[in-house]
N, C-alpha and C positions, 0 to 999 in steps of 0.2 A: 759394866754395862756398855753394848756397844750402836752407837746410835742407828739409825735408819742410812743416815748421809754416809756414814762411815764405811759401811757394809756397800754401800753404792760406788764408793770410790776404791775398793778394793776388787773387784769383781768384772766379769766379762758376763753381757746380756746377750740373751739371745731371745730376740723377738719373733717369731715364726709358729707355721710354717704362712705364705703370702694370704691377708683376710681382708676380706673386703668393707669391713666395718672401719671405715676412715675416721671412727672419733678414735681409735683404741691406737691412732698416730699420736696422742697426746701422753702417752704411757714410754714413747720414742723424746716426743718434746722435754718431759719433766726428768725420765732418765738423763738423759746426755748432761744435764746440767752439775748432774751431780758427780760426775765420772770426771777421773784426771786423764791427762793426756794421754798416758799410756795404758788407758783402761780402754775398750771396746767394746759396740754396740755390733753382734752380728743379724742382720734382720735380709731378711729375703724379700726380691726386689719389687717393689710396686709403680705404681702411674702418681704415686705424688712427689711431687717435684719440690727438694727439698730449698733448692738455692731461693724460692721464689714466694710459697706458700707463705699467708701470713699468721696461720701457725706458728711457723721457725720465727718468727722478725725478733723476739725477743732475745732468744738464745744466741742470733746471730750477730743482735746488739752487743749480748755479755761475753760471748763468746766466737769470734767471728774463722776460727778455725775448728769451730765445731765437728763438721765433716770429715776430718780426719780420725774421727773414734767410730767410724761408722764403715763396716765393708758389709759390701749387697752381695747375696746370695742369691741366685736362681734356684728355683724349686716348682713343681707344680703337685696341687693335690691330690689330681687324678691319675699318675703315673706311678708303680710300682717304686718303693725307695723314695718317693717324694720328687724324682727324677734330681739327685744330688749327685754331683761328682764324688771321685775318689775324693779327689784332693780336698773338696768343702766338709766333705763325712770326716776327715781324716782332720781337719783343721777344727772345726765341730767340736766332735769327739776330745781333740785336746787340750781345749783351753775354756768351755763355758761354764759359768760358776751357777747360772740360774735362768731358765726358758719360763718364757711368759708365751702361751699357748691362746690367741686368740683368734685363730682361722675356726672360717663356720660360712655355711651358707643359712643367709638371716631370710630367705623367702619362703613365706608362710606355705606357698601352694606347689614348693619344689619336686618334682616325681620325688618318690620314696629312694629308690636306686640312688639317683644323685644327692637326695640332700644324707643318704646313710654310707655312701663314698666321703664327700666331703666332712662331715659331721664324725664318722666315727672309724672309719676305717683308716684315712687319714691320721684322724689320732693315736691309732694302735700303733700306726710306724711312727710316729713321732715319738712313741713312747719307747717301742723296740730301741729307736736311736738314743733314746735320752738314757737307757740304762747303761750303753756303751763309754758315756760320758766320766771321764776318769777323774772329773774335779768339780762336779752334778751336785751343788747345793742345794736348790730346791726346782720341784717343776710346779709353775702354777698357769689351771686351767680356767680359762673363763669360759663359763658356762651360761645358765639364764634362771630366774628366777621362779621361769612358768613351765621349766622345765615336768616338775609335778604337778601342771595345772589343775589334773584330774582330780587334785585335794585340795579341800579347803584350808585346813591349818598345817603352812610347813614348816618343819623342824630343820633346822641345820645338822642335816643328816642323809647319807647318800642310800635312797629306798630300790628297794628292789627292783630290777628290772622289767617290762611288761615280755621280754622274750631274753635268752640268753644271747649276746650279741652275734658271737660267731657262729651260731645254728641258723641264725636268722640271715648272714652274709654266703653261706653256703647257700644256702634255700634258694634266695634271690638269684644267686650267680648264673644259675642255667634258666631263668625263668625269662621269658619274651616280655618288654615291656608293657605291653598291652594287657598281660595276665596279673602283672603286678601291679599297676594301677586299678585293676577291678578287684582285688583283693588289697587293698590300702586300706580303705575304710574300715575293714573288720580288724585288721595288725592295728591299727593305732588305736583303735578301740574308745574310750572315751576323751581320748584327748583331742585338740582341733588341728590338728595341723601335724605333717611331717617333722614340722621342724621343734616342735617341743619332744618331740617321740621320739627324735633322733639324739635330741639334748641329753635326755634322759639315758637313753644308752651308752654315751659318750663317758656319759659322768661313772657308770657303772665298767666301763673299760678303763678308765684313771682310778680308780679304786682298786682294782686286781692288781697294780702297780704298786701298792703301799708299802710291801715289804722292803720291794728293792726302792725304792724312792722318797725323797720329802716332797708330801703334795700338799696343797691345796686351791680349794676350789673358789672361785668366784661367780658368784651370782647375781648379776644385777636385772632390775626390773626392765619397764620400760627405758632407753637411754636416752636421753635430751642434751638440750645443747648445754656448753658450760655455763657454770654457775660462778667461777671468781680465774681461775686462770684457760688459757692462756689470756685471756680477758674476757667477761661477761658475753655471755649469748653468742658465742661460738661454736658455729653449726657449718656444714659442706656437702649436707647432702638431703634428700627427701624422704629418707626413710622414718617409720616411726610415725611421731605424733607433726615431725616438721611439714609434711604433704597435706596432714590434714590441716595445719596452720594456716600455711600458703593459700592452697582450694580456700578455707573463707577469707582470707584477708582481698584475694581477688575476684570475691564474691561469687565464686561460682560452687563452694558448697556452700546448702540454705539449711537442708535437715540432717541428720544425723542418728542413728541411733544407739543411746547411750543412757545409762541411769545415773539421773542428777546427784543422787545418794552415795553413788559407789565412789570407793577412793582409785583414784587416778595417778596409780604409784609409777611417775614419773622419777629417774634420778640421775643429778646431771652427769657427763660425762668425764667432768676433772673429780669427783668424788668418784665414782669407778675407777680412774685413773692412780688416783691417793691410796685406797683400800687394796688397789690391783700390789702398786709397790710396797706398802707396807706390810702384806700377805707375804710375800719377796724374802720380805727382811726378815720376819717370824718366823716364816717357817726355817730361813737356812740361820738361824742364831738356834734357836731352841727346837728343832727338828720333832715336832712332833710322831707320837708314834703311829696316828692313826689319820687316815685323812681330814685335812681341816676345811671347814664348806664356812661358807661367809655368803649369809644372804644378804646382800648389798639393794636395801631397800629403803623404801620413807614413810609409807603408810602405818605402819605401827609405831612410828615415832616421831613424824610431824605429818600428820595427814590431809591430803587437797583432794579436793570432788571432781567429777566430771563440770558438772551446773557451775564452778567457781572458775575453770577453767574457761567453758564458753563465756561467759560475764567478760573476764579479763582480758581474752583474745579479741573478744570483736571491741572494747574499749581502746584497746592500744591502736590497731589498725583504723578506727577512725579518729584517732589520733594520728598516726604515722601511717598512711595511705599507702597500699601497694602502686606502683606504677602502673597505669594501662587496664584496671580495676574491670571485668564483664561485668557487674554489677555492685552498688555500694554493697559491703561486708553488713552479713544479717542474717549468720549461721544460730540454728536451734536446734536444743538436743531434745529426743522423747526416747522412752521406753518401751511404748506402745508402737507394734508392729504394722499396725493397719493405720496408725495415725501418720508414720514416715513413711510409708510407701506414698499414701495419697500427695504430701509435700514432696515426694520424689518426685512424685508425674505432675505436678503443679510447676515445682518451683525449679524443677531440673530436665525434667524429658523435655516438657511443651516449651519452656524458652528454647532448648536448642534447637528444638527441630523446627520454629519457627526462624531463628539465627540462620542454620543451614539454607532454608527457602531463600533469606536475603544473600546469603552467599551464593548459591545458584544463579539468581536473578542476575546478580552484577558480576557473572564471570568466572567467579572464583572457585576453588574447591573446597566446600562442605567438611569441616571437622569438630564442629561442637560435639554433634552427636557422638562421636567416638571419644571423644574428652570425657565428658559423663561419662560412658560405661567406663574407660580405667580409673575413674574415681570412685564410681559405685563399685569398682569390683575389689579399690584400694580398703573403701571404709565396711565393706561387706566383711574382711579377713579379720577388721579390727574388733566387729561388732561382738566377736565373745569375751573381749579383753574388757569393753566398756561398760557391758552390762553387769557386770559380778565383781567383786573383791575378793584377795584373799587374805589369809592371816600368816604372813612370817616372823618366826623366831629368829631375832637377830642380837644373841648374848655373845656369839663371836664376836662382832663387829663391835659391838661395845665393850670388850674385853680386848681386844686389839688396840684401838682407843684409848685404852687405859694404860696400855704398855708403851705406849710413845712418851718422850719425857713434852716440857712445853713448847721447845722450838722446833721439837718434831710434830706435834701436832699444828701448829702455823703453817711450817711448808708441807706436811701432805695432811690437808684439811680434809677429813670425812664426817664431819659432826653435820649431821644435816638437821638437827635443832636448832641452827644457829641460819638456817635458810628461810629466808623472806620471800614467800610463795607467787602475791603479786611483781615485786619487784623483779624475780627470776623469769617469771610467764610474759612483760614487758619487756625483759632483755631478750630473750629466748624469740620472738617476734621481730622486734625489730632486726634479730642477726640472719634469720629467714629472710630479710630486705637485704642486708648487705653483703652477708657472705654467701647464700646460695643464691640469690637472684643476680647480685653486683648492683645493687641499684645505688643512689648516692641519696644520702639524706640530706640535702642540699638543695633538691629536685622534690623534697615533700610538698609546697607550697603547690605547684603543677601538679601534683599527684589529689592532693586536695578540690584543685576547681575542678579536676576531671571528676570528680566524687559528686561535687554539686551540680555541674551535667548532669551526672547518674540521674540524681533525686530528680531535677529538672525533667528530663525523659520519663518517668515513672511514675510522676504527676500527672501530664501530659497523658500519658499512655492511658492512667487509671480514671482520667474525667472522659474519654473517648470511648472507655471502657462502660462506662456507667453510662453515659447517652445513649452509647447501642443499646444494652439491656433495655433501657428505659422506652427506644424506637420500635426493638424491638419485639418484646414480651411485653410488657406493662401499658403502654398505649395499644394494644391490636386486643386484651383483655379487657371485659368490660369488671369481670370479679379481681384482677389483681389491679386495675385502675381503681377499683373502690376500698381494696385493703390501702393503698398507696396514701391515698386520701385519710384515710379512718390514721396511720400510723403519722400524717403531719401534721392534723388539726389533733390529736393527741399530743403531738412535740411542741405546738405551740400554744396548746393549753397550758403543759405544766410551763413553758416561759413566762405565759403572762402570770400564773400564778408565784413565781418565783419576784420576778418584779414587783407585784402587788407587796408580798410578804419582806421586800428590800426595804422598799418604802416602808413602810409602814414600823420595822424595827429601828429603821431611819428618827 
């Protein structure tokens, strides 16, 4: 038997081709640790900065010549060949034991053209490359979970494609953009978005690969921040579920739409990360014959709600208060479309565009209004994720699992039965404070009386509010001066009778 660690420490990674998804730096973090000195990480070059990030701080603790198992390669997506030198194809091609394929454009509303260059076209050369590889132990691709949104129950299994890929990149190739964005909507057909429809294809061009290659696929759900390494609630970016975090914790999302019911298959990042390399290891020990797909999910196996979610976000956040807050945190979800539109123009148009007026007034330039709309236009994309569930088959993942001995399953920990949902959705927030905002948790105390202002103002605001009405509508009415009447000698009947009835049980 030969362990996960082992197989790591023998081997050269190849991380590529450059993605933009900065959790799947953590699949670079937990590698390197395990590699000996004269093993290598070849990864193509990115904007995060490895000497400084606090990502690396630990690796750099244990390991502080880390950086020497690491050469950067230039590459771009959109360029013929990946735009790779002789010499990088040539260095490539002779020494990598196993490519972890996690390049993607993750934007929901990307032209069709761009997100199926990136997404799948990309891939094809990455894969052209990976078969030239003379010491190519396994290629594993991360893919997404909603890739087959269009169904409700999915199997760990690679389904047919809605078009064959390379008919459909011919098609495109002479077409004006303009023609192929009016024709989008019908190609992806009931799925919502470019980029699950492109996912879909991708997965279906890493499949035609099977004979010559050991694959397997990764699929994870939604991605959130970590759950135990490189320490809890480590996050670096707005994507996802972190945007909509931030928007309430700084009060300025109020409504949402989303069903309280549905599960909210959130999964953290270092369990993608864990699944991601033990996939790695599986597949190049025991090479399977046929492609291996690992729905890396939580809802069929520890399941959390939309409604548990909001509970637990706006609890922590007035607990640990954003900095500089528009409003105290006092986000709600509905399912009902005419119920959050109305909370949209209540609770989100009319404060900005009054905000805006005060900024006008005193000088300045007006941007609430524009904040709202790329928020509604962030939680608009989301809105078909939140109202539905689906159902994944995940016997891989727990067969995967099963094959780790015990101290492999310690250091790459995927059991997300073993995941505390509040505790995760606390840390997951407060790391939205620290690592994407930089705020100091030191500075919560100030972050707090700014919160009791808040409430202060919005008192203030609401009894100023209630005397107009009352100056008025209700005083210039002689019939709603008499309902007004008729509803306080009512409120004060049933007092007196409640008192009588104190007394007297007294």
């Amino acid at each position: 038997y030969v362990t996960l660690p082992e197989v790591m420490s023998q081997i050269n990674v190849w991380l590529g081709p450059p993605f933009p998804m900065a959790q799947y730096w953590g699949v670079f973090e937990k590698g390197t640790k395990t590699l000996t000195k004269s093993q290598t990480v070849d990864l193509f070059t990115s904007h995060v900065s490895l000497s400084c990030s606090q990502l690396f701080a630990r690796v750099r603790e244990e390991d502080p010549d880390f950086h020497q198992k690491i050469i950067a390669v230039s590459s771009e997506l959109t360029q013929p060949g990946l735009a790779l030198g002789p010499q990088d194809v040539e260095m490539l091609c002779g020494c990598i034991n196993i490519v972890f394929h996690c390049a993607a454009t993750i934007r929901f509303d990307a032209p069709l053209k761009q997100a199926l260059q990136l997404n799948v076209i990309a891939t094809m050369q990455l894969l052209g490359l990976a078969r030239k590889m003379q010491h190519l132990e396994a290629f594993i691709h991360v893919s997404t979970a909603y890739a087959n949104c269009n169904l409700h129950h999915i199997d760990e299994v690679i389904y047919p494609p809605p078009v064959e890929p390379t008919k459909l990149i011919d098609s495109l190739s002479w077409m004006e953009d303009s023609i192929v964005e009016d024709i989008t909507p019908r190609l992806i057909g009931d799925r919502p978005n470019t980029y699950t429809y492109t996912k879909a294809l991708a997965e279906y061009a890493v499949q035609q690969e099977q004979e010559h290659l050991n694959i397997g696929i990764i699929r994870p759900s939604i991605v959130g921040a970590s759950w135990q390494e490189p320490f809890p609630g480590w996050i670096d970016n707005f994507n996802g579920p972190s945007g909509v975090f931030i928007a309430a914790g700084k009060g300025l999302l109020r409504t949402m739409r989303a069903n309280h019911d549905a599960v909210a298959d959130l999964i953290p990042v270092d369990v993608v990360i864990n699944l991601t390399l033990s996939a790695g290891w599986y597949t190049a020990v025991h090479r399977p014959k046929t492609a291996m797909v690992y729905n890396c999910t939580t809802g069929g196996i520890n399941p959390f709600h939309w409604g548990e979610i909001e509970y637990h976000v706006m609890n922590t956040f007035k607990t640990n208060p954003l900095e500089q807050a528009f409003r105290r945190p006092n986000a709600n979800i509905t399912s009902n479309y005419l119920v959050n539109q109305y909370w949209m123009l209540v609770s989100h148009r009319c404060p900005a565009i009054l905000y805006d007026m005060y900024l006008r007034l005193s000088g300045q330039k007006p941007t609430m209004m524009r904040i709202f709309n790329r928020l509604h236009k962030a939680i608009g994309l989301l809105e078909y994720f939140s109202n539905q569930d689906w159902e994944w088959k995940s016997d891989n993942m727990s067969m995967l699992l099963n094959q780790l001995t015990v101290e492999d399953r310690k250091t790459f920990n995927f059991d997300v039965r073993q995941l505390n949902w509040p505790e995760y959705i606390e840390n997951y927030c407060i790391g939205t404070k620290k690592y994407v905002l930089n705020e100091e948790m030191s500075d919560i105390p100030v972050a707090q009386k700014h919160l009791r202002k808040l409430r202060n103002i919005r008192y203030t605001f609401n009894t100023l509010l209630l005397i107009f009405i009352w100056r008025v509508f209700i005083a210039r009415s002689q019939m709603a001066h008499n309902i007004w009447y008729f509803v306080v000698r009512l409120c004060f009947k049933f007092l007196s009778h409640f008192r009588v009835s104190s007394s007297l049980v007294a």
